[in-house]
N, C-alpha and C positions, 0 to 999 in steps of 0.2 A: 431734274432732281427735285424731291420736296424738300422746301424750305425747311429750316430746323426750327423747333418751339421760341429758341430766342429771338430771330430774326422776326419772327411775327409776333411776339411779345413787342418789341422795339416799337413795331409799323404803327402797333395800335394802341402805343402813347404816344406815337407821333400824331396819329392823325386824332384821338381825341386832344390831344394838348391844343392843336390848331382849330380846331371845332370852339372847342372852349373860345378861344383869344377871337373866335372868328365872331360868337353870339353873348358875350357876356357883356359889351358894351347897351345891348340893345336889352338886357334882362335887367340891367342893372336901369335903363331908362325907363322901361316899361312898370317896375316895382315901385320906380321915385325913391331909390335909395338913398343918391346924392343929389342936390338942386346943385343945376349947372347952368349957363346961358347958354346959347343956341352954337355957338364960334365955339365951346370949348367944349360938347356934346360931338358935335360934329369931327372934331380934331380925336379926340375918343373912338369914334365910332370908325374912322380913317385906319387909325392904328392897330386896332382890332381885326379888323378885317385883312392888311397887310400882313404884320406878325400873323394870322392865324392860316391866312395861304403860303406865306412864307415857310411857319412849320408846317404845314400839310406837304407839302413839295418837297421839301427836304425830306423826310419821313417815306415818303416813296420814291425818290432818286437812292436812297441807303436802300430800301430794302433789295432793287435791283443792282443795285454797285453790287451787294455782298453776293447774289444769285449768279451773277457773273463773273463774279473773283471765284465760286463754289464750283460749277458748273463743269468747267474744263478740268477739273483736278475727279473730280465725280466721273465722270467721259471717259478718261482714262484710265480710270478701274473700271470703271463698266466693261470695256474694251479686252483689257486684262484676262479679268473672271469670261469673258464670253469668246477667246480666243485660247483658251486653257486646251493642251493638247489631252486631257482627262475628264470623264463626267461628271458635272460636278452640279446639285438640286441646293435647293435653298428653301427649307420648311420654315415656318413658323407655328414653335412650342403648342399657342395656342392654338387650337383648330386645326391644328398640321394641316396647313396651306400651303401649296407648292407656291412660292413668290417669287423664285427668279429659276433657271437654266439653263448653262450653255448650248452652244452649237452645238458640241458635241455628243452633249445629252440629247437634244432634242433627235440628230441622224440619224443616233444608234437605237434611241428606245422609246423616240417617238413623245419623250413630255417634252411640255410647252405651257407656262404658266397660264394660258387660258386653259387649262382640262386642271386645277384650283385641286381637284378630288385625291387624294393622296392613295386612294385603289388603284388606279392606274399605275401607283410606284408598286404598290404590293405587287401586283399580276405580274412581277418581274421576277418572282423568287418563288423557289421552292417553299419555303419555313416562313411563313408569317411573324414569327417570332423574332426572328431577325428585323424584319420591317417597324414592329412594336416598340424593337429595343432603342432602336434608333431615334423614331420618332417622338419618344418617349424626354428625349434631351439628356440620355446618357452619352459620355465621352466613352467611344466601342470602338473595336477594330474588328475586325473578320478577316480572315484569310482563308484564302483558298477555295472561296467560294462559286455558285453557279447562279448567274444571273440570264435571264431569258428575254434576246431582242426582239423588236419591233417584225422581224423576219422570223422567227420563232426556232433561232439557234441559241446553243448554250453560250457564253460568255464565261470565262473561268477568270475570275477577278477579286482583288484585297479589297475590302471596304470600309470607311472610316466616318464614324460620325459625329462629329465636332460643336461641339454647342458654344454659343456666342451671344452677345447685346448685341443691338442696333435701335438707337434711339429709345433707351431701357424697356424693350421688348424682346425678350426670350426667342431668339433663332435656333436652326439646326442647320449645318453644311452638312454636306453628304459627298464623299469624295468618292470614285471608283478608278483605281488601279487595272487596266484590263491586261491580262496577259496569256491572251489566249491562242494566239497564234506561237509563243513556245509552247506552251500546254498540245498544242495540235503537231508541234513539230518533234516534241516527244512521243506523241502518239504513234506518230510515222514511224519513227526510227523502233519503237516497240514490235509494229504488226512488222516491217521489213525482221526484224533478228526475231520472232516468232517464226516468219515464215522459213528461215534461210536453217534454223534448228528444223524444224519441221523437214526441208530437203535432204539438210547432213543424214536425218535418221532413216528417212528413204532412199539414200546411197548406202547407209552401210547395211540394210537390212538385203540391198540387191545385191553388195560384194559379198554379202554371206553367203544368198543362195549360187554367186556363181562359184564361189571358192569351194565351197563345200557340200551342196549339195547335185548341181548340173554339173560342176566338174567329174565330180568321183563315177558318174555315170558314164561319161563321156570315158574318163579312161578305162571300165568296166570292158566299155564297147569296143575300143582302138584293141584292147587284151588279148578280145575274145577273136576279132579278126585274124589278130596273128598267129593264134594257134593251128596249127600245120598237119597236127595228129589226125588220118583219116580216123579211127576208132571213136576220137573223142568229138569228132563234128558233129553228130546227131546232138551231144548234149551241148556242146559249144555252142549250139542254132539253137538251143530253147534258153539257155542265161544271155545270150546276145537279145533275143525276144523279150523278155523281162526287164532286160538295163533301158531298151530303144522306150517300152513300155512307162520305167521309172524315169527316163528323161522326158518323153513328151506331159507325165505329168508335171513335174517340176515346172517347166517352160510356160503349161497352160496357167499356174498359178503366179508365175510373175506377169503374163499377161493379165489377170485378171487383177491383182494389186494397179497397174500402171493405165486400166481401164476404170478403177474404182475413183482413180487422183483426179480422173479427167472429167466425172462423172460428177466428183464434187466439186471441181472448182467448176465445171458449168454452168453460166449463169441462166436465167429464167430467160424466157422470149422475151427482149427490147421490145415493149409493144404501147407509141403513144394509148395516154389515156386523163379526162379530163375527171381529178375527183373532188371533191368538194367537204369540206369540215363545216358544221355548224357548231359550235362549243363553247361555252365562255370559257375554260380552260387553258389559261395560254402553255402551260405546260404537255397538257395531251395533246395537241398540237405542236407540242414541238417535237415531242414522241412521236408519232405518227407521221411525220414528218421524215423525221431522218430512220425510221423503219421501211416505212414504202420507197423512199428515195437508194437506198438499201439497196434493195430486191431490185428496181426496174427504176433506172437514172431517164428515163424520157417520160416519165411521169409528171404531168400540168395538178399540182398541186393548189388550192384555192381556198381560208381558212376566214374563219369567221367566227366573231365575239360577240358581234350583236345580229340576234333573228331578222332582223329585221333587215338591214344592209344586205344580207344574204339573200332575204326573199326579191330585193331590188334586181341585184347581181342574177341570179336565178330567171328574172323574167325577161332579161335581154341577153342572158348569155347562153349558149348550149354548154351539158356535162356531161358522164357518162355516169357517172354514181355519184351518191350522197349520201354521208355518213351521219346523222342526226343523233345529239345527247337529249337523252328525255327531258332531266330537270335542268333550268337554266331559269335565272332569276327576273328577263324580262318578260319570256315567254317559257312555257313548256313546249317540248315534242310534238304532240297532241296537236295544240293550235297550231302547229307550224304547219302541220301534215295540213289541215284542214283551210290554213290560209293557200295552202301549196294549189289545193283543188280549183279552192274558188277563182285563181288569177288562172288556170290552165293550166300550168306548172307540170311537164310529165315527164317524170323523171324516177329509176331503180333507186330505191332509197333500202338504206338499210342503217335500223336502231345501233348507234355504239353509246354505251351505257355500263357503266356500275351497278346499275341497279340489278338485283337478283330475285324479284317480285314477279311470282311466275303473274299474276295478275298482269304487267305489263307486259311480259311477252304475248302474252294471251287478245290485249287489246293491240297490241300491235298486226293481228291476222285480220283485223278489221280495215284494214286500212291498204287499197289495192294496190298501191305504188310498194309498200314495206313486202321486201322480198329475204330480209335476214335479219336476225338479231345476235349482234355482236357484243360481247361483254370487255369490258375495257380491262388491262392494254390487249392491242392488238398481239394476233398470234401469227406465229407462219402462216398454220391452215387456216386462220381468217384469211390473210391477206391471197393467199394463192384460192381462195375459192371467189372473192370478188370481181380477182384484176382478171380469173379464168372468165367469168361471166363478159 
């Protein structure tokens, strides 16, 4: 722990007070201020030197007694704040410097008071604004909000921004309330009672057709059987033809309903595949993420902030595709493509982008790995024309 301003105010009258008592016999000789004989200079000069390592020594035996009595009380807040079962950052006003965070900040969302850069807190939210307001050293709350982990899932969490002193410097705590595992188990219980509406209304739409529409056919048919009248058989054999006629279609359309159900809840072909994000984005990333994962659950998902880690990744790893953002603040598209060439790098790349500058799709035909250009967010027919490739 750093010593506090008084403790090292103290130190350093202690040790100039001892410094003094240690040289002032010998300045006070050196000047001729007072004539003294040689036995009572000397007795002088003895006491000086005692008293002034005396208080030099004391002076620094206090400043470590107090570091030490400080220390263990310090330890166990430390311990406190970094065992907190909630996320919890520690800005400073000035320069919004991240200066301390938990454990649990760091597992979840990946800070760690070396990364000092208070973007890495932003690249966790939607609204920068909310990050602004915070850091800004207003007392805020937020509810219900979406924060975006380290893993590039939503987090649905309260958030609180608390401003404070320490050592008369302008702090900001930053608490996160996560509760997103009810947030997810409401989800459930929502898509379950959608889905089980969704069946109620396809039972009773089939007890309609058998009640009333195959039924009344059916006893059309039983009718016409028992009718006994040679005279009336000719015609009896052409409404019995008609009703067999009205039932087989009736029959074909509930087969066709009970083939449409199956046809939608079908899923796509399970088919590993190795794909890769380049994006400083951490939100389209996490989009992208839980859309493909969506569609096809055996998917090797692989996501990247910085071009450059990726081109590492990229040169010792195999993929199947690569989804490249043009503009990106360390690098553009462009150069990546063209660093891609020069290490060997061969790999179906295809542009995902915002940008709507037919000029950019135009230089993207330039470039023979670039096999698509996709405009961001992802669509079905994006995704089913890539994972097809």
């Amino acid at each position: 722990m750093k010593p506090t301003i008084q403790t090292v105010w103290i130190l350093c009258m202690g040790l100039t007070g001892g410094l003094v008592l240690a040289v002032s016999p010998f300045l006070i000789r050196w000047f001729e201020l007072v004539t003294l004989n040689t036995k009572s200079w000397q007795i002088i000069t003895d006491y000086g030197i005692i008293s002034g390592t005396f208080l030099f020594g004391y002076s620094y035996f206090f400043f470590h007694s107090v570091r030490r009595l400080r220390d263990p009380e310090a330890d166990t807040r430390f311990q406190i704040f970094n065992k907190l079962p909630n996320c919890v950052w520690v800005f400073s006003k000035e320069g919004q410097r991240l200066e301390m965070s938990n454990e649990m900040a760091t597992a979840v969302y990946g800070s760690h008071p070396d990364t000092q850069n208070p973007d890495l807190f932003r690249s966790h939210f939607y609204d920068f604004k909310i990050v602004e307001e915070i850091l800004s050293g207003k007392n805020c709350v937020y509810r219900n909000i979406v924060m975006i982990d380290k893993a590039y899932e939503p987090r649905y969490v309260d958030l609180f921004g608390i401003p404070f002193k320490r050592r008369r410097e302008d702090m900001i705590l930053v608490l996160v309330v996560d509760h997103s595992e009810v947030h997810q188990s409401l989800g459930q219980i929502q898509k379950l009672s959608d889905s089980l509406m969704l069946q109620n209304q396809q039972l009773k739409d089939f007890s309609y057709m058998n009640s009333h529409k195959i039924r009344a056919h059916v006893s059309n048919i039983l009718g016409l059987i028992s009718v006994e009248e040679t005279a009336a058989s000719g015609q009896a054999m052409e409404m019995l033809k008609i009703a067999a006629n009205n039932l087989d279609r009736e029959v074909q359309k509930m087969n066709r309903l009970l083939m449409e159900k199956n046809v939608n809840g079908k899923e796509l072909e399970q088919k590993e595949q190795r794909i890769v994000f380049v994006d400083d984005d951490k939100v389209q990333h996490m989009i992208n993420k839980r859309i493909l994962l969506k569609v096809n659950n055996y998917l090797d998902l692989f996501f990247f902030e910085n071009p450059y880690q990726a081109l590492d990744w990229l040169a010792a790893n195999p993929a199947d595709v690569l989804l490249l953002d043009i503009n990106m603040p360390e690098m553009d598209g462009w150069h990546f493509l063209k660093l891609m060439e020069e290490r060997g790098i061969q790999l179906d790349v295809k542009m995902l982008t915002s940008s709507l500058d037919p000029d950019d799709m135009e230089k993207s035909r330039s470039f023979g790995q670039v096999s698509g250009f996709l405009i961001k967010p992802l669509k079905d027919e994006n995704i089913a024309e890539f994972l097809a490739n």
